[in-house]
mmCIF file of the C-alpha atoms, coordinates in Angstrom:
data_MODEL
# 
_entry.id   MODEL 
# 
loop_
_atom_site.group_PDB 
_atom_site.id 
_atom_site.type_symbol 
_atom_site.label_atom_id 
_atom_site.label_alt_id 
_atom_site.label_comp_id 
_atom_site.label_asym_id 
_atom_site.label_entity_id 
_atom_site.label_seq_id 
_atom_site.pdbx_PDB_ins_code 
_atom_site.Cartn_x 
_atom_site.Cartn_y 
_atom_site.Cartn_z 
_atom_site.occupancy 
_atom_site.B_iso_or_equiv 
_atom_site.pdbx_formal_charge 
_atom_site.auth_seq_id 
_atom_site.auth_comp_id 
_atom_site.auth_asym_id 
_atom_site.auth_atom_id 
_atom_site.pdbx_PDB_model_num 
ATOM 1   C CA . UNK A 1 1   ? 59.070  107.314 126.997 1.00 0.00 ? 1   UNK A CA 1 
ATOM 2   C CA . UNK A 1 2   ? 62.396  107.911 128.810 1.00 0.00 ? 2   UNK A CA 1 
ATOM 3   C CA . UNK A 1 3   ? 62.456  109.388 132.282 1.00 0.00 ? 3   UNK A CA 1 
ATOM 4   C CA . UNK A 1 4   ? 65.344  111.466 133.278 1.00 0.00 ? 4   UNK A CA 1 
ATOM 5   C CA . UNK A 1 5   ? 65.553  109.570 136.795 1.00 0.00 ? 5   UNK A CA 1 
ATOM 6   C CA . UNK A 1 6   ? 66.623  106.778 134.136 1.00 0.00 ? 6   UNK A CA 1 
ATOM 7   C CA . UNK A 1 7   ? 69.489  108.444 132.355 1.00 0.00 ? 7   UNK A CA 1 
ATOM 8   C CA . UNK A 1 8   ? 70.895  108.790 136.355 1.00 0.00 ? 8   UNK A CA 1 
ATOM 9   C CA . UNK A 1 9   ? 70.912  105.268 136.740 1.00 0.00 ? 9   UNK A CA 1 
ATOM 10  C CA . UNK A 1 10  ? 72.118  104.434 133.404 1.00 0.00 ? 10  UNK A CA 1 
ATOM 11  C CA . UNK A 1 11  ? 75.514  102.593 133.652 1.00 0.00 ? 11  UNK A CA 1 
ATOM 12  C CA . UNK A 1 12  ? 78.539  104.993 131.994 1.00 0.00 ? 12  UNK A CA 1 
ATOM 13  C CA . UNK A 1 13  ? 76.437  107.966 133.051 1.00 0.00 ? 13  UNK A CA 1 
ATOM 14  C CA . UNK A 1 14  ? 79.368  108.616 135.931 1.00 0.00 ? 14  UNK A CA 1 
ATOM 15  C CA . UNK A 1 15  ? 81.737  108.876 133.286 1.00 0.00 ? 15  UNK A CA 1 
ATOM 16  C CA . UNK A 1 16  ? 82.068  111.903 131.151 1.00 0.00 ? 16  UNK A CA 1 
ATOM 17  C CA . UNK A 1 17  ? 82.347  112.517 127.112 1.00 0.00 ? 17  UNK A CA 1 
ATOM 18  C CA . UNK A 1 18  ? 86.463  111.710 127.546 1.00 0.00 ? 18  UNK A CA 1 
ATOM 19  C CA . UNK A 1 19  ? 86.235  108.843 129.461 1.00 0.00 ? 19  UNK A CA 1 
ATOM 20  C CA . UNK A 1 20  ? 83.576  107.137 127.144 1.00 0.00 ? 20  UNK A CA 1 
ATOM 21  C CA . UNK A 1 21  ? 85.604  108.353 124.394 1.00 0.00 ? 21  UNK A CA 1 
ATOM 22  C CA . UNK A 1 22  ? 88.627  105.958 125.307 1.00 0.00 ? 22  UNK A CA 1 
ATOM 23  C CA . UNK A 1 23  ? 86.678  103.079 125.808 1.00 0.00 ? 23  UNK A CA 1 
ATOM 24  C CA . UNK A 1 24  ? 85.400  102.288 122.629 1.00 0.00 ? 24  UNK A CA 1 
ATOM 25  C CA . UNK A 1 25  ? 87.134  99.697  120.149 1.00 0.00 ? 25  UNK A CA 1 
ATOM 26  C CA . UNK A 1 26  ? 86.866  100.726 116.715 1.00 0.00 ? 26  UNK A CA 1 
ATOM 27  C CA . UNK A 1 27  ? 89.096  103.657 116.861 1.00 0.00 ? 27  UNK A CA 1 
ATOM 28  C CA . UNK A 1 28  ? 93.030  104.250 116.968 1.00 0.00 ? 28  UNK A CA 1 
ATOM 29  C CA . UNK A 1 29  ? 95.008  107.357 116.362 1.00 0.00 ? 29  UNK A CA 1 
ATOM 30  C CA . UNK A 1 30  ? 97.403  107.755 113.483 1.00 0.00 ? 30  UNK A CA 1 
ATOM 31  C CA . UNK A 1 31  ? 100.941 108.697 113.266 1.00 0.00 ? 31  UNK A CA 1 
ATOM 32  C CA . UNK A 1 32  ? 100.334 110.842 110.262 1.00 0.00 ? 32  UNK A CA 1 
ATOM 33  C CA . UNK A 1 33  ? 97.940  114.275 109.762 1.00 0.00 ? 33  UNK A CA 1 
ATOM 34  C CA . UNK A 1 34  ? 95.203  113.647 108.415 1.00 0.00 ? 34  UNK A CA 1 
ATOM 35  C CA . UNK A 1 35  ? 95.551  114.055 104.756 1.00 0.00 ? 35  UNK A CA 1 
ATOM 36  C CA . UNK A 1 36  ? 98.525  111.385 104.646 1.00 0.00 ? 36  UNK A CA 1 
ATOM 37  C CA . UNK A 1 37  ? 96.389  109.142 107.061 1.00 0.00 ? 37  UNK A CA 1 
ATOM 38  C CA . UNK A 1 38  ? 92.906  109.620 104.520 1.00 0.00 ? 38  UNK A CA 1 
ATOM 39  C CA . UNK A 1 39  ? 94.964  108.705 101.433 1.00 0.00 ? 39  UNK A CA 1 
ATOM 40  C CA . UNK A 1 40  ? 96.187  105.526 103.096 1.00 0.00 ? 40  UNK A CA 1 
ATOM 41  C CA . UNK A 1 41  ? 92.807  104.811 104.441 1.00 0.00 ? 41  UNK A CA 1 
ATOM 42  C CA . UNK A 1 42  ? 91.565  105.164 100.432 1.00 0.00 ? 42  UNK A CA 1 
ATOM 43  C CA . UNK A 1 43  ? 94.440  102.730 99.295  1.00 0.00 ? 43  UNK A CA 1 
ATOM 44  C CA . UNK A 1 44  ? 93.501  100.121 101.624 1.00 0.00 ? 44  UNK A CA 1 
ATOM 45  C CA . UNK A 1 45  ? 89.419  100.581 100.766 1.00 0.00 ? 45  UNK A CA 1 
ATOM 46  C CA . UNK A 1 46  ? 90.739  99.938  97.520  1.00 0.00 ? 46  UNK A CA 1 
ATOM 47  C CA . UNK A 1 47  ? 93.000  97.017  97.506  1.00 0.00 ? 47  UNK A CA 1 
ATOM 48  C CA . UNK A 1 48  ? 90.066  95.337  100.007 1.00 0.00 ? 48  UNK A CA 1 
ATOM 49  C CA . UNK A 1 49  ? 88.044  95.963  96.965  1.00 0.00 ? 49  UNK A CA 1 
ATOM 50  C CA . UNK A 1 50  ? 85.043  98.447  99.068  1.00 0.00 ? 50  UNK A CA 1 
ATOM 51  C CA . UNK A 1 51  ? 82.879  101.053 97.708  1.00 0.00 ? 51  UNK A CA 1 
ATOM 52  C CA . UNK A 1 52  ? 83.718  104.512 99.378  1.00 0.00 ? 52  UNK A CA 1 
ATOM 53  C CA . UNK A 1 53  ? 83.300  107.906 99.286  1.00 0.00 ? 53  UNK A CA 1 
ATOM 54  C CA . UNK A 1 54  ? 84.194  111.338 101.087 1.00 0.00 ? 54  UNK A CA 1 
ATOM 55  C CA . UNK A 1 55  ? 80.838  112.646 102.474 1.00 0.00 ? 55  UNK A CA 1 
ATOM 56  C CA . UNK A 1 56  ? 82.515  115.747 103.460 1.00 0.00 ? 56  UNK A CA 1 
ATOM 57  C CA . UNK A 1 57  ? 85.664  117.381 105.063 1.00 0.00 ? 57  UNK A CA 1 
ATOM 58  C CA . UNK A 1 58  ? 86.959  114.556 107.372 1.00 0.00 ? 58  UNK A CA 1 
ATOM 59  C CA . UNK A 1 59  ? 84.198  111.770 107.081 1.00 0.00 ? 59  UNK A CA 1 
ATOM 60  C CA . UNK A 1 60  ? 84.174  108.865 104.707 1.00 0.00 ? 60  UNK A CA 1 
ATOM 61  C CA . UNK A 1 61  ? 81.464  106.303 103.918 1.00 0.00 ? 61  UNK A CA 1 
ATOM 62  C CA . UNK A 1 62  ? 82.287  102.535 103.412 1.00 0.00 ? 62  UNK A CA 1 
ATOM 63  C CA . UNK A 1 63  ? 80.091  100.410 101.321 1.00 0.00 ? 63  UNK A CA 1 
ATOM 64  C CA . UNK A 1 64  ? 80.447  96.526  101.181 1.00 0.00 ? 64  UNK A CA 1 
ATOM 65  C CA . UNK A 1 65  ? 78.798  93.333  101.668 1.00 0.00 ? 65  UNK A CA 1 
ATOM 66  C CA . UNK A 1 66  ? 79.472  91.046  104.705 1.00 0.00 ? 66  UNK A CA 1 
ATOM 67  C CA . UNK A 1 67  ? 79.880  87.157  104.636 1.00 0.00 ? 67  UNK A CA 1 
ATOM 68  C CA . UNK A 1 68  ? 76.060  86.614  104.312 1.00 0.00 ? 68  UNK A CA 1 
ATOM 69  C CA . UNK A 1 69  ? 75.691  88.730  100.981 1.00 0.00 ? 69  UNK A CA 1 
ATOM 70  C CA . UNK A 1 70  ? 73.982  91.681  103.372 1.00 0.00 ? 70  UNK A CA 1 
ATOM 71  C CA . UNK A 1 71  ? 75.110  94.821  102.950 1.00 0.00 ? 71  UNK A CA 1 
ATOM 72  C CA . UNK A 1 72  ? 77.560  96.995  105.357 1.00 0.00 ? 72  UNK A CA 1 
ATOM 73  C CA . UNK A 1 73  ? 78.069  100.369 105.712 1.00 0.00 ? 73  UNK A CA 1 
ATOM 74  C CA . UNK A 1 74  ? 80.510  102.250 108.380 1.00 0.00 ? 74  UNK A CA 1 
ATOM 75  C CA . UNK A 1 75  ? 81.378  105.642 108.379 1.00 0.00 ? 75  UNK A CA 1 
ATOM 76  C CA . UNK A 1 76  ? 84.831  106.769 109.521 1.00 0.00 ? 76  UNK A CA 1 
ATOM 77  C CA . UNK A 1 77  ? 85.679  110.018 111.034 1.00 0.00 ? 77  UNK A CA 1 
ATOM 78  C CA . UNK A 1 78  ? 89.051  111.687 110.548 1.00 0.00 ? 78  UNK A CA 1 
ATOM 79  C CA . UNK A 1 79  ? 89.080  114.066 114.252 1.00 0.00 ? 79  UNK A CA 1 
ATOM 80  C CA . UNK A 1 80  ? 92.542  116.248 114.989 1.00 0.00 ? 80  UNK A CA 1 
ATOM 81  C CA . UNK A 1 81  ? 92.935  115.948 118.909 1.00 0.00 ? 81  UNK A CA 1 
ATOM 82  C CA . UNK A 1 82  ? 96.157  116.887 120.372 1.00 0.00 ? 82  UNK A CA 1 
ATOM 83  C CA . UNK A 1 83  ? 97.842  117.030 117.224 1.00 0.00 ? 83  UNK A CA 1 
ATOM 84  C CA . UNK A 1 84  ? 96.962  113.613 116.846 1.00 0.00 ? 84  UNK A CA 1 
ATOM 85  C CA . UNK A 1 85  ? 94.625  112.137 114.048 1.00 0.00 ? 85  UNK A CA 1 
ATOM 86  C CA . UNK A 1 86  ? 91.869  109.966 115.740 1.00 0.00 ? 86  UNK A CA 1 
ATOM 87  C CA . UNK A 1 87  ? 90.333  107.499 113.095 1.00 0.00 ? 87  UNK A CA 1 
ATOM 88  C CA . UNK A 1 88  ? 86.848  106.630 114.362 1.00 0.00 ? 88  UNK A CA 1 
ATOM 89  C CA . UNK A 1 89  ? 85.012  103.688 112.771 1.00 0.00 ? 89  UNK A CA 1 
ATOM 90  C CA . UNK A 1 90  ? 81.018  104.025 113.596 1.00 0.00 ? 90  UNK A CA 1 
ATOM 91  C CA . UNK A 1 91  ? 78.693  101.304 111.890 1.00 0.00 ? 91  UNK A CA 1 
ATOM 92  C CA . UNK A 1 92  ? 75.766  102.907 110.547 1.00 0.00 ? 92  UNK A CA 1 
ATOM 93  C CA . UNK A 1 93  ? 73.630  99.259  108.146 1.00 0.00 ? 93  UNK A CA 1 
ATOM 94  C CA . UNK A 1 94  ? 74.226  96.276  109.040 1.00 0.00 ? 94  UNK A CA 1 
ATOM 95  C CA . UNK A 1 95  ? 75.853  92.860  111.343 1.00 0.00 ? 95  UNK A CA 1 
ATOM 96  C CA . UNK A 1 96  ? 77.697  94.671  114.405 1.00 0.00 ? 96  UNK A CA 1 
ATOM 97  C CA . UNK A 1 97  ? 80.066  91.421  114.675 1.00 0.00 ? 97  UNK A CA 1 
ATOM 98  C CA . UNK A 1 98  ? 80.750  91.854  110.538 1.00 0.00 ? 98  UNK A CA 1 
ATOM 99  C CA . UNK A 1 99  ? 81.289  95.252  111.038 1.00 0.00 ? 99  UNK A CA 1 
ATOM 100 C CA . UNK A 1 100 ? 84.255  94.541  113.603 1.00 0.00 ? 100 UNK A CA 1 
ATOM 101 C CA . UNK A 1 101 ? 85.607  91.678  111.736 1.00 0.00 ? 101 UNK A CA 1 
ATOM 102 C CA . UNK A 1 102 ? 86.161  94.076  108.799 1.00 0.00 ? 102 UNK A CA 1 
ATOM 103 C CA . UNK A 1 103 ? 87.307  97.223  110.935 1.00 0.00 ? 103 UNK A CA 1 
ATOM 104 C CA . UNK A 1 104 ? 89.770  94.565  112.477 1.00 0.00 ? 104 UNK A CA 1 
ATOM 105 C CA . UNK A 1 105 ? 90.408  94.023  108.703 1.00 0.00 ? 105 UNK A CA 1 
ATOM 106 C CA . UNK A 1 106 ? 91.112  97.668  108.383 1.00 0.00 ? 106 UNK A CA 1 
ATOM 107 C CA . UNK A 1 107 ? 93.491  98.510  111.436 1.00 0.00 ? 107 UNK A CA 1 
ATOM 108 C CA . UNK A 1 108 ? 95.696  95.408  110.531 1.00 0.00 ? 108 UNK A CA 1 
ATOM 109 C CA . UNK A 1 109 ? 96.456  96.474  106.760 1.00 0.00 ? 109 UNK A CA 1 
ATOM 110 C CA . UNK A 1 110 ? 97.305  100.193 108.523 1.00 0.00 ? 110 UNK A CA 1 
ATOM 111 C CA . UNK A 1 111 ? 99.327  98.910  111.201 1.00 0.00 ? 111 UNK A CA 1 
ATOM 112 C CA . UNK A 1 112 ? 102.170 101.072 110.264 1.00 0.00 ? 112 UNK A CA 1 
ATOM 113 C CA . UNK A 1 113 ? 100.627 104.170 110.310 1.00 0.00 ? 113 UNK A CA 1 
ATOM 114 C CA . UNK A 1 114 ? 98.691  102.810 113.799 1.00 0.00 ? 114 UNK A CA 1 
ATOM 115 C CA . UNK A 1 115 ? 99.889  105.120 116.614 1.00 0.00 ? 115 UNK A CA 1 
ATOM 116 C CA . UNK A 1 116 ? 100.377 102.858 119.680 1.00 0.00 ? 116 UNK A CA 1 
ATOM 117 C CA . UNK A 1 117 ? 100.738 105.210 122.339 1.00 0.00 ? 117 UNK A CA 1 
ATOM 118 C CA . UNK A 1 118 ? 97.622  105.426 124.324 1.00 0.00 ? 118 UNK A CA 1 
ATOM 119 C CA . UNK A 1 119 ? 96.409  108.777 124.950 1.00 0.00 ? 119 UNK A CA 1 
ATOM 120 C CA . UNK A 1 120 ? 94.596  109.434 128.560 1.00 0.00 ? 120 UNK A CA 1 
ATOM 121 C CA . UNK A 1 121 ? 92.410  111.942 128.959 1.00 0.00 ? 121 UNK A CA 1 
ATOM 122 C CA . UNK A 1 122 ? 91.539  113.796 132.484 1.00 0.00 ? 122 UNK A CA 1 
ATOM 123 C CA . UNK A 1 123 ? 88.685  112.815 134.554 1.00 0.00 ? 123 UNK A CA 1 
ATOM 124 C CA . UNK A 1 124 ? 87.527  116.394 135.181 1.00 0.00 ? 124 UNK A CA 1 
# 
């Protein structure tokens, strides 16, 4: 049972939604919109030789195997923000450190699409 005097005390709970939103590291923002950036996210599923599919408007789901035969499956969210495409990689089966080997994987093969430019949010 969770008490709400825990969520207080619970460390990030100072921070809002935008401020845990930068701090996570399996996402990056794209230089293209989001149609451009989904086809090159399909041609590099497919020349790393993973089993995907487009659950539904902006979300895919990633289906491999990990370096202990186990299987691992991410899904990855296409999200417009500032007329920026954020590419958010969430692991949903599977080794956490295998999932960030392979999203590390990911983000190198699309490193010329990668948008660099770090995008701050207000602390409101």
């Amino acid at each position: 049972m969770l008490v709400n005097s825990q969520l207080l005390g619970t460390p990030g709970s100072s921070q809002n939604l935008w401020q845990r939103l930068v701090k996570r590291m399996t996402r990056f923002f794209t230089k293209l919109d989001a149609d451009k950036s989904y086809q090159c996210l399909k041609e590099t599923f497919e020349k790393l030789g993973y089993q995907w599919k487009k659950s539904c408007m902006n979300q895919v789901t990633v289906s491999t195997t990990d370096r202990r035969n186990n299987k691992l499956i991410f899904k990855i969210n296409l999200v417009e923000m500032d007329e920026k495409i954020l590419v958010d990689f969430r692991l949903s089966k599977g080794d956490g450190l295998e999932f960030k080997r392979h999203f590390l994987k990911i983000k190198g093969k699309l490193s010329d699409i990668v948008s660099s430019q770090k995008v701050w949010f207000p602390a409101t």
